[in-house]
N, C-alpha and C positions, 0 to 999 in steps of 0.2 A: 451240568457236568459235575458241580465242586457236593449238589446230591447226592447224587446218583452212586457213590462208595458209603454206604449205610450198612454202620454193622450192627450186631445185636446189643453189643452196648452204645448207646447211643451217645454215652460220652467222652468215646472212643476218638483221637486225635489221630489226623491223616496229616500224610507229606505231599506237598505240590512239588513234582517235579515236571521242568520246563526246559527248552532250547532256550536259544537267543533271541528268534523271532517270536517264538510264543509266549514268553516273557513278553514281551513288547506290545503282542494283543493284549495280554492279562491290563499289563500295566497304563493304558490309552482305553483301559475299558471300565478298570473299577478300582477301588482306591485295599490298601491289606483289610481294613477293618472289616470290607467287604467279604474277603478272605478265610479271615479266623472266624465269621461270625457262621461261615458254611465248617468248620470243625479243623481248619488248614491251621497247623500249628508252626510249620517248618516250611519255607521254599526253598527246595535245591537248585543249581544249573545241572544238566545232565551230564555236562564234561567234566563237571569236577570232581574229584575225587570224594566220598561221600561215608557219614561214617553208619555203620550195619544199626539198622531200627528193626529186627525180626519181629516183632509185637507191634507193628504200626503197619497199616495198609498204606499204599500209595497209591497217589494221580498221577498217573502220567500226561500230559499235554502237550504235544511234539508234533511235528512234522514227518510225512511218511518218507524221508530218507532212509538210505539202506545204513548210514553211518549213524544214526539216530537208532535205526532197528537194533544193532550190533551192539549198541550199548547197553539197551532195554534189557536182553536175551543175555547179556552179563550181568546185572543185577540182577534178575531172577532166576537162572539157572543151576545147574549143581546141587549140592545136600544142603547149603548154607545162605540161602537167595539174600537179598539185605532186606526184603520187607515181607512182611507176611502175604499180602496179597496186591494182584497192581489189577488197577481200572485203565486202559488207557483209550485215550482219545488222540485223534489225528487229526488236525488244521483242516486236511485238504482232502481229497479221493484216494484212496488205499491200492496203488498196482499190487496186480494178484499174485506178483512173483513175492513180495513182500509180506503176505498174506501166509504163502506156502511155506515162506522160511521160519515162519512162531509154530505154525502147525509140526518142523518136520523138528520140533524140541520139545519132546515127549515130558522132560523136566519139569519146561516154564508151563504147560497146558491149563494143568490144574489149580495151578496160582495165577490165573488170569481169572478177575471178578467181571467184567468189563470190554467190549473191544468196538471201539464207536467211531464212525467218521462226525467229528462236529461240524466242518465244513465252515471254519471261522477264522480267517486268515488275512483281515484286514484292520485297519488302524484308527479309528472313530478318533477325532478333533476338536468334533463339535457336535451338538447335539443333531445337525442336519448337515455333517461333513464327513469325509473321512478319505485317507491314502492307501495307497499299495505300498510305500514305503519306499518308491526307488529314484532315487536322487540323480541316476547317473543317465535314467530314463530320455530323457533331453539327446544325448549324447548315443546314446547306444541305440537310438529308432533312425536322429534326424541328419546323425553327424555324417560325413564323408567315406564313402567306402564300405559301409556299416550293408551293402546290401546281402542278405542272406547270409550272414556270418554267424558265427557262433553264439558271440554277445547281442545279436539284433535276435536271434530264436529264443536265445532264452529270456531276456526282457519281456518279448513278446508274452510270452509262455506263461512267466510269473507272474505277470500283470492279466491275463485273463483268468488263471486261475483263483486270487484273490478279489477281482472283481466280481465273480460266481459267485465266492461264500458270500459275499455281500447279501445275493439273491436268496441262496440257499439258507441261512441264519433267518433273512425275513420272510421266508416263504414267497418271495415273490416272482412271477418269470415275467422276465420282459418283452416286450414288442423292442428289437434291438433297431434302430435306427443312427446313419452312419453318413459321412459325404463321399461322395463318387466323385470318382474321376474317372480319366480314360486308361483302363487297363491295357490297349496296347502298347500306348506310349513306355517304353523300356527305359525311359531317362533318369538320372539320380533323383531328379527334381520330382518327377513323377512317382517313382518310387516314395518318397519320402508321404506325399499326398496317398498313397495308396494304404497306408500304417491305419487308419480307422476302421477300415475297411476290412481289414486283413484281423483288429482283434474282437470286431463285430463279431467276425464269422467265428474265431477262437472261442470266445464266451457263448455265443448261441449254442455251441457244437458239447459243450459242458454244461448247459443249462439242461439240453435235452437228455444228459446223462443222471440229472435229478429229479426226469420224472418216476424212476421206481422209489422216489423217496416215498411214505406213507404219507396221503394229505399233500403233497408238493403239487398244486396247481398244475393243473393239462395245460389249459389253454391260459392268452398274454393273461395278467393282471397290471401291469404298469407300463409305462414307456423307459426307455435308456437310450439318451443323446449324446453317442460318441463324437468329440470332437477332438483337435489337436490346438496346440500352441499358437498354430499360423491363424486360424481364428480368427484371434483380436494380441497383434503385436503390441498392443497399445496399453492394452489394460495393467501388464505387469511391470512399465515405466514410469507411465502416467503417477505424479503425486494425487494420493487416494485420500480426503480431509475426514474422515471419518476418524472417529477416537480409537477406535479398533488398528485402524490402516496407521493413522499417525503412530502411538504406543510401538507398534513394529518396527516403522520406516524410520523412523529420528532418534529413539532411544537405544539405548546399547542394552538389549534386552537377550537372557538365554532362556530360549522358549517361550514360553509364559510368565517367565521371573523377571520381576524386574527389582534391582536391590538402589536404594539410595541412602544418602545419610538425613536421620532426624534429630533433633533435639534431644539432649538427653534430660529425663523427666528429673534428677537429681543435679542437673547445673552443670554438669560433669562433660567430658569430650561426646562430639555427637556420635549418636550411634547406626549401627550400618540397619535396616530394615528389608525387609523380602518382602514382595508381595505379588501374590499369583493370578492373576487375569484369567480368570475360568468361570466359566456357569454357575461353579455354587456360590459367586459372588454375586450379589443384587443389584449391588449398584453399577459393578461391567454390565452385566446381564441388562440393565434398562438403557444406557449407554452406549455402550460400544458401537452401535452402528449409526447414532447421530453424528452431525457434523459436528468437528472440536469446536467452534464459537456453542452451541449450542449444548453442547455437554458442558463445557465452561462455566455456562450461565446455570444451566440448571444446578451444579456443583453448589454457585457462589450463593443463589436463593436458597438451596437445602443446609446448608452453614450459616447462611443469616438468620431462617426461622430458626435453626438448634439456637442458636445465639437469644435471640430475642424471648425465647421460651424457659432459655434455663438461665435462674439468678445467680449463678456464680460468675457467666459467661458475661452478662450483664455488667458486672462489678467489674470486670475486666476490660470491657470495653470503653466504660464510663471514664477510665485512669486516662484515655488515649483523647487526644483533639479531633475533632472532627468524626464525621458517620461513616466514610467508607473504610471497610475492611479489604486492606491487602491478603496476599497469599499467605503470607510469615504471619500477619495478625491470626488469620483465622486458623493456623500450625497450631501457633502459641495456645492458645485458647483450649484449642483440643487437647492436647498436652498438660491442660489444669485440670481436664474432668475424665480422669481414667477411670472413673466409676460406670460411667458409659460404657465399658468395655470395647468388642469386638464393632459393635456397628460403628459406633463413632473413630475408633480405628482404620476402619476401612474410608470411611467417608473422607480421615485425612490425608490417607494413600492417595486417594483418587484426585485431591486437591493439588495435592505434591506432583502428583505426574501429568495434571492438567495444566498445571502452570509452567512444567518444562518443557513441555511441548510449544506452549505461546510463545517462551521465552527463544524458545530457538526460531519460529517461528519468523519473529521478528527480528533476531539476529544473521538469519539469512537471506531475509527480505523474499520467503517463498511467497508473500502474496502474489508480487508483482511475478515470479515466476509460474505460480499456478494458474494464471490470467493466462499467462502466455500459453501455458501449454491447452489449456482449454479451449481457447480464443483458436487456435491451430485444427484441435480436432474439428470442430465446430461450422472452420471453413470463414471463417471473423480474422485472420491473421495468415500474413504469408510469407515469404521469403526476407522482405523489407524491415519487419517487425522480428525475426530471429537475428537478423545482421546486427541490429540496430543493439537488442538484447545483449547479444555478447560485446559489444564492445563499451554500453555503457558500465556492463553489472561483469566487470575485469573480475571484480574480486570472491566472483559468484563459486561454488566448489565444484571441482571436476567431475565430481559423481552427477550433480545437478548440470549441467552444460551436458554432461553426454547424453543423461536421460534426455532431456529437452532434443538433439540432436537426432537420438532415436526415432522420437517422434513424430519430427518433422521430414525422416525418412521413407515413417511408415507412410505419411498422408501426402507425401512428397516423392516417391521412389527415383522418379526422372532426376530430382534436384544433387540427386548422389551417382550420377552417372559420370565414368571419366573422371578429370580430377577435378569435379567439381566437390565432390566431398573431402578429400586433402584440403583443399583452401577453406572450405568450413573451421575443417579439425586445426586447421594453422591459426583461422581466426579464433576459435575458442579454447586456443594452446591446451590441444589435448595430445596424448601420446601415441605413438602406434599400434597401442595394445589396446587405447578404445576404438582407433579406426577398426582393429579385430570384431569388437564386440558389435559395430555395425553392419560391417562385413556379415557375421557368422546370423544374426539376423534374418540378413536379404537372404540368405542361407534356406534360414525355416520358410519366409514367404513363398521362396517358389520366385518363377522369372515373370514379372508383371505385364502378362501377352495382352492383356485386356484394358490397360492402363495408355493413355495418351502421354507422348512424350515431348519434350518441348525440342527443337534443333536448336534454338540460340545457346551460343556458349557462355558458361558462367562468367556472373562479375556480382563487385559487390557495389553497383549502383543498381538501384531499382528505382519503379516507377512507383508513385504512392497509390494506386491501386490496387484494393487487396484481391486476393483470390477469392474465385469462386467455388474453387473444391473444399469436400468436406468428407471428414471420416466418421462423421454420426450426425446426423438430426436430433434436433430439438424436437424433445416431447411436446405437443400441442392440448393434449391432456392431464399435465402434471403440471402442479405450481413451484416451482423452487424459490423456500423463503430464504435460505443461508447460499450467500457468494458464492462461486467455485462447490457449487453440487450441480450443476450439470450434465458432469462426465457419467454415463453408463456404461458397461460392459455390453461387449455385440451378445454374453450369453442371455441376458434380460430380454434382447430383441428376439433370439432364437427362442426363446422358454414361449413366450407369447405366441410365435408362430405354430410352433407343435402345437400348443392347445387347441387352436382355432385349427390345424389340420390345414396351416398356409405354410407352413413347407416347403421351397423351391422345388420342385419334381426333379429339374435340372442339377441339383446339387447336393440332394438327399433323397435316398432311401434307406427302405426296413427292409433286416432281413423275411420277414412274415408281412410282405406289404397286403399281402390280399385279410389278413386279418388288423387290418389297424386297429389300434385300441386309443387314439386319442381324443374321442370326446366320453367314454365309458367312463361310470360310476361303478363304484361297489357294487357286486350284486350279491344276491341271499346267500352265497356260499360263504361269504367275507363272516358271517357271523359262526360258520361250523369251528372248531379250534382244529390247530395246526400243528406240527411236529417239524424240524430241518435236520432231525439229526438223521442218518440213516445207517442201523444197525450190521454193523458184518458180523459173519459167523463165527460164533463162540463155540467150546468146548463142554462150557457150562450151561446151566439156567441164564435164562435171557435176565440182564440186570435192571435192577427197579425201572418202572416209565417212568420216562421223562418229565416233568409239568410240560403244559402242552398251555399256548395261549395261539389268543386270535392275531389272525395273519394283518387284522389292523387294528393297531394297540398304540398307543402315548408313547409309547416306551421308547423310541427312537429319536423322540424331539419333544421328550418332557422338556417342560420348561421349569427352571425355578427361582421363581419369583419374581418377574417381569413384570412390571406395569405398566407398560407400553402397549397401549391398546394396540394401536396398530404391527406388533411385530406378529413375525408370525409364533413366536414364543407365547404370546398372551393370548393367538387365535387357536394355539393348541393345548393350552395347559387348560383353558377355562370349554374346548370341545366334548360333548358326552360322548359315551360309547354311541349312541344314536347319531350325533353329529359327525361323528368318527364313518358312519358307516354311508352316511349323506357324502362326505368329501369324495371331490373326484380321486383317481386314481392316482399314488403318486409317479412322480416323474425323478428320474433318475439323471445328470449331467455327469461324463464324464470325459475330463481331459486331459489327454495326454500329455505329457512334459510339464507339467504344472499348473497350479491352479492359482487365482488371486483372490485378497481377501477383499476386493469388490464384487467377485464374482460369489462370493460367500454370501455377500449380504444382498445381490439379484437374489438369489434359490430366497433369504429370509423376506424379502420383501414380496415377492412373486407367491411364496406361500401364504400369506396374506390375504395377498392381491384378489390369488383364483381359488384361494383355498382346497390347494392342492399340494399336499406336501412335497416341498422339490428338496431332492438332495443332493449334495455336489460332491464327488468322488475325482480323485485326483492321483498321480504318481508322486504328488508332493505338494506342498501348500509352500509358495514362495514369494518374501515381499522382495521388495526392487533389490535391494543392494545381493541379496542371494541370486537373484536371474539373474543379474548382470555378472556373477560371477562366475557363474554356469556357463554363460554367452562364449566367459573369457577364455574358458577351460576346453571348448566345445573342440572336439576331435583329438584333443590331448590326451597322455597317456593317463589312466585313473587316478585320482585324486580325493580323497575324504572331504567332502564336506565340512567334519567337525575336526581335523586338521587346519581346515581357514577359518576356524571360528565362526561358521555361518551354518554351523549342524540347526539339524529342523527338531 
């Protein structure tokens, strides 16, 4: 796109101008330098007032609104446009009425270089992640009364349409696969189970609108696993011990930043430090999806050999009594050999935030809490062992009590019937606002027709025999070395199914069943190159092509610098173009109302596994304390997100 305005000087400076949202693609996809280095000297907003550049071409990058259109057609029209010539590009599919209104301004015609649907309207996270951006999505599909209302159409709407470009950018069409239910049943509950279903068909129904793209795949190339929130209620309460999961869930983190105080290198007051948890860092990059003892230790070994290798660090150690180095020793340390720069830098971030995680760790005695909650899924723990929890661990925190509580609703639903759940929430002094968030829950699940329920009425004596039920099995093929890594996400189980084409019949189908595509590889076309942009008609000469690459390319889940044999980061950074064309097909996950970063690191692990690139798409990426406040909000009137300081 940022080519494709190429004038005869070629050291001729362009302006990027942008909306809100498209700003937000740009910004979740490439960093400025990314930017200037395509000839972008200025970015504008398009709403704001802007001052006249007649000797400079413009980008436009905007969405096909009619109030986007209106503004376009004011800066370029009249005797005095503000920029010499505009390329513009649209996010999404261009309606024809919006088409006919640049045509019917004979002005702006000839100052149009450019007029391209890019078809790129969603929010990349991670190298094999990405959202549709809509936060309030939860609420506006599953919440009460929401049936066929304004805000349940348009949700719907935006979320298949950025799901599309998703295809369209990679040239890929899906085999759209979704769960069923009974379309007659007319009931909220039913309604709400119907929402997969309903944006299956929305995103197929626009897929097939990209087959006049040039090059845009006829028939499937990949699979897409629509699923919802009711899923797995588990996965976004459940404590997730991964370094990734922890960093989110215990730290007071905005976004990706996490800022604390270090040492100041002159003796001086300590100073405040930023530091950004993203891929171009190596050491998140090899970490983030170990478990925190494990990331811990690898930390404290990659600090001990720096130590043991370099003699200043040496002489520093030598002043101190005894062999083991603390967290603050090995600070200290780092702090003497700034000559090290940036890597040793980073290595002390990661020391710094791996020790406060421990530290809380052990301050809120989540061990014994994360047993619990495991021990519960697992079907090892049951009503006796939650009683017993709450009243020994009084001083346990109500965010933690309610998760737990959640829990053992999901794998429990009977145990919350009547007011047997009031005397829970009395025994674990919680307030009415999280009996809410239990409530709004049972909500997403649906009414538990298929669930046995017990008649006996509650008490809190129990027998010391635990239960038999259970909300996951244990892997019999997997060795787990680190404590409390047992828990999976039900998407790891559903990923594995598709593959193998085990599938419930009863509870999932594809819109294209009769063409399934889930055991298909690459075939020879995969190496012809590909285009997703697809040209509308201009007034002018058609504008420079595109670069064109193959429809299976690194580029989605390059990795950098991982050495983690087993991630799938190190099974795709080190795949050749030949290996690339050997992997199976990718697979696609997407889930409504939010996604977890357990289920982030299924897709990395499963890619791996079957060597098959899974990507997980979502309406929003949310660690616990953000669901739960979602839960809280659920049928309330709109609310920001980053008004409660839990923006994504």
């Amino acid at each position: 796109m940022l080519g494709t305005a190429k004038s005869q000087d070629s050291k001729s400076w362009k302006v990027l101008i942008m909306d809100k949202v498209t700003l937000k693609v740009i910004s979740s996809s490439c960093k400025m330098a990314d930017i200037t280095d395509q000839g972008v000297s200025l970015v504008e907003d398009l709403f704001r007032r802007r001052q006249p550049l007649p000797s400079m071409d413009a980008i436009y990058f905007i969405q096909p609104s009619k109030e986007n259109m209106v503004m376009f057609l004011s800066d370029m029209s009249g005797r005095e446009p503000l920029y010499k010539k505009a390329y513009v590009f649209f996010s999404t599919t261009v309606p024809k009425e919006l088409i006919n209104h640049i045509k019917s301004d004979t002005s702006v015609l000839p100052r149009i270089g450019a007029l391209r649907e890019m078809n790129l309207e969603y929010f990349p996270f991670d190298s094999q992640g990405f959202v549709t951006d809509q936060d309030r999505a939860l609420d506006e599909l599953f919440g009460e009364n929401v049936v066929n209302s304004r805000k349940f159409n348009a949700c719907l709407n935006t979320m298949a349409t950025r799901v599309a470009t998703v295809f369209a950018s990679l040239n890929e069409h899906p085999n759209v696969w979704y769960r069923v239910t009974n379309e007659d049943d007319l009931s909220d509950a039913n309604f709400r189970a119907l929402v997969p279903s309903k944006l299956a068909a929305a995103i197929s129904g626009m897929i097939m609108k990209y087959k006049s793209i040039p090059n845009f795949p006829q028939g499937e190339t990949c699979d897409l696993l629509i699923l919802d929130r009711s899923v797995d209620l588990i996965a976004p309460v459940i404590h997730e011990w991964t370094y990734d999961a922890m960093c989110h869930d215990l730290l007071n983190m905005d976004g990706n930043k996490y800022v604390y105080e270090a040492p100041s290198k002159t003796g001086g007051d300590p100073v405040k430090k930023e530091v950004l948890l993203e891929e171009s860092d190596p050491v998140w990059l090899e970490l983030r999806h170990a478990h925190i003892a494990d990331a811990s230790e690898r930390l404290h070994d990659r600090m001990t050999n720096f130590v043991n290798k370099n003699k200043a660090a040496q002489i520093q150690r030598s002043s101190r009594d005894g062999n083991e180095l603390s967290t603050r020793d090995m600070q200290k340390i780092v702090q003497s050999l700034g000559q090290y720069g940036q890597q040793v830098d980073k290595l002390s971030s990661h020391v710094e935030i791996a020790g406060k995680i421990n530290s809380i760790i052990r301050e809120s005695e989540l061990r014994d809490l994360g047993q619990l909650e495991q021990d519960l899924v697992f079907g090892d723990a049951g009503a006796k062992d939650v009683i017993s929890f709450l009243r020994t661990k009084a001083n346990a925190s109500p965010e933690n009590k309610l998760r737990l509580l959640m829990i053992y609703a999901s794998v429990y639903p009977e145990k919350f019937e009547g007011d047997k759940a009031s005397k829970l929430m009395q025994l674990a002094k919680l307030s009415p606002e999280d009996m809410k968030v239990v409530h709004n829950m049972q909500l997403l699940a649906g009414s538990p027709q298929n669930k046995k329920t017990q008649s006996s009425g509650f008490s809190l004596k129990f027998d010391a025999q635990k239960t038999k039920g259970a909300a996951r099995k244990d892997r019999t093929d997997e060795e787990e070395t680190w404590q409390l890594f047992r828990f999976y996400p039900l998407v790891e189980e559903l990923i594995g199914k598709l593959t193998k084409g085990e599938l419930p019949k009863d509870e999932y189908s594809s819109i294209n069943s009769k063409s399934s595509s889930v055991h298909g590889t690459r075939d020879s076309d995969s190496k012809s190159m590909r285009s997703s942009q697809a040209p509308l008609p201009t007034p002018e000469k058609k504008a420079p092509a595109q670069s064109r690459r193959s429809r299976r390319t690194a580029n989605w889940a390059r990795s950098h610098h991982s050495d983690d044999g087993s991630s799938s980061d190190s099974v795709l950074r080190h795949a050749s173009s030949a290996d690339f064309r050997r992997m199976g097909q990718r697979i696609f996950i997407f889930v409504i109302g939010g996604a977890t970063r357990s289920e982030l690191r299924a897709c990395h692990k499963m890619t791996a596994k079957l060597r098959r690139e899974i990507i997980l798409g979502s309406s929003s990426l949310d660690d616990p304390p953000q669901y739960i406040t979602k839960l809280k909000l659920f049928g309330q009137p709109e609310i920001s997100m980053d008004r409660l300081g839990l923006g994504i």
